[in-house]
Residue, then its C-alpha position, 0 to 999 in steps of 0.5 A: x369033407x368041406x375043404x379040397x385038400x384036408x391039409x389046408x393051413x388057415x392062419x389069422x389075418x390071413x385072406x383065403x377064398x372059399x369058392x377055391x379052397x372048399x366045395x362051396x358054390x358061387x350060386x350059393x354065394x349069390x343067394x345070399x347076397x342077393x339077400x342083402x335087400x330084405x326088409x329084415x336087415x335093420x339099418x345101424x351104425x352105416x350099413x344094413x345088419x342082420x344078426x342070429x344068435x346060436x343055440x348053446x353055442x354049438x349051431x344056428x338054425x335058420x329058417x326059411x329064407x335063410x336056410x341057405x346060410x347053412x352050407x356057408x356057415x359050416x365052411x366058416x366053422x371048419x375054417x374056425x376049427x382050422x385055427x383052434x389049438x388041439x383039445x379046443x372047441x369053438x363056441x359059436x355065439x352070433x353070425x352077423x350079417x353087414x350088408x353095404x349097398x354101395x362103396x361109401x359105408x364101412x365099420x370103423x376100426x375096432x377089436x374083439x376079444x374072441x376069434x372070428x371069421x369075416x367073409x366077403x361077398x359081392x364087390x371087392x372092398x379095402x380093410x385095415x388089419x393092424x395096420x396093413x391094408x388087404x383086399x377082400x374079393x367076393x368069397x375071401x374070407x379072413x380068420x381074426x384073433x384080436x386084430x384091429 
């Protein structure tokens, strides 16, 4: 069990916390982002990425350092799962990693044509989801299905 209560509705474009609604821990969340300075971020498009591609769309596989992804991604999955209609599977494609040292750098708006699930982590940042602001605090994360 990944969620404190099983009966948890996710919904797109809606912000929940991960540290409130699963059985995730903040010092998990820290190790990642404490992270966000390794030499294998590469600088690209205004911010530090670092990117995994999934193995036959089913899961990732992380090696040392970054076996401390794993119970995060799980949450995030479960979360994924939370929003599939019945009889469909989510096909994991790539976990991307946005690391921004400071308040100045962001992503311009953009869509994608298949679901996603963004999770924050460290200080609390403004995004535009079509056309609303929201604010994401460190362990929110926010279901997307085409949003801009």
């Amino acid at each position: 069990q990944l969620f404190r209560r099983p009966d948890l509705r996710v919904a797109f474009g809606k912000v929940l916390n991960v540290l409130d609604e699963s059985f995730l821990l903040e010092s998990q969340l820290a190790s990642v982002l404490s992270m966000g300075e390794s030499s294998e971020f590469r600088w690209w498009a205004g911010r530090c990425m670092l990117d995994f591609k999934s193995q036959e769309g089913r899961s990732f596989s992380f090696s040392s350092p970054w076996t401390v992804l794993a119970p995060i991604v799980d949450v995030l999955v479960a979360v994924a799962k939370k929003t599939m209609p019945p009889r469909e599977e989510v096909a994991l494609i790539q976990l991307i990693l946005n690391y921004y040292p400071d308040g100045t750098s962001r992503v311009r708006s953009h869509r994608h044509r298949c679901r996603q699930v963004c999770l924050s982590l460290g200080a609390s940042r403004r995004i535009e989801v079509d056309g609303q602001l929201l604010t994401m605090h460190h362990g929110d994360c926010l279901p997307l299905f085409g949003e801009e």
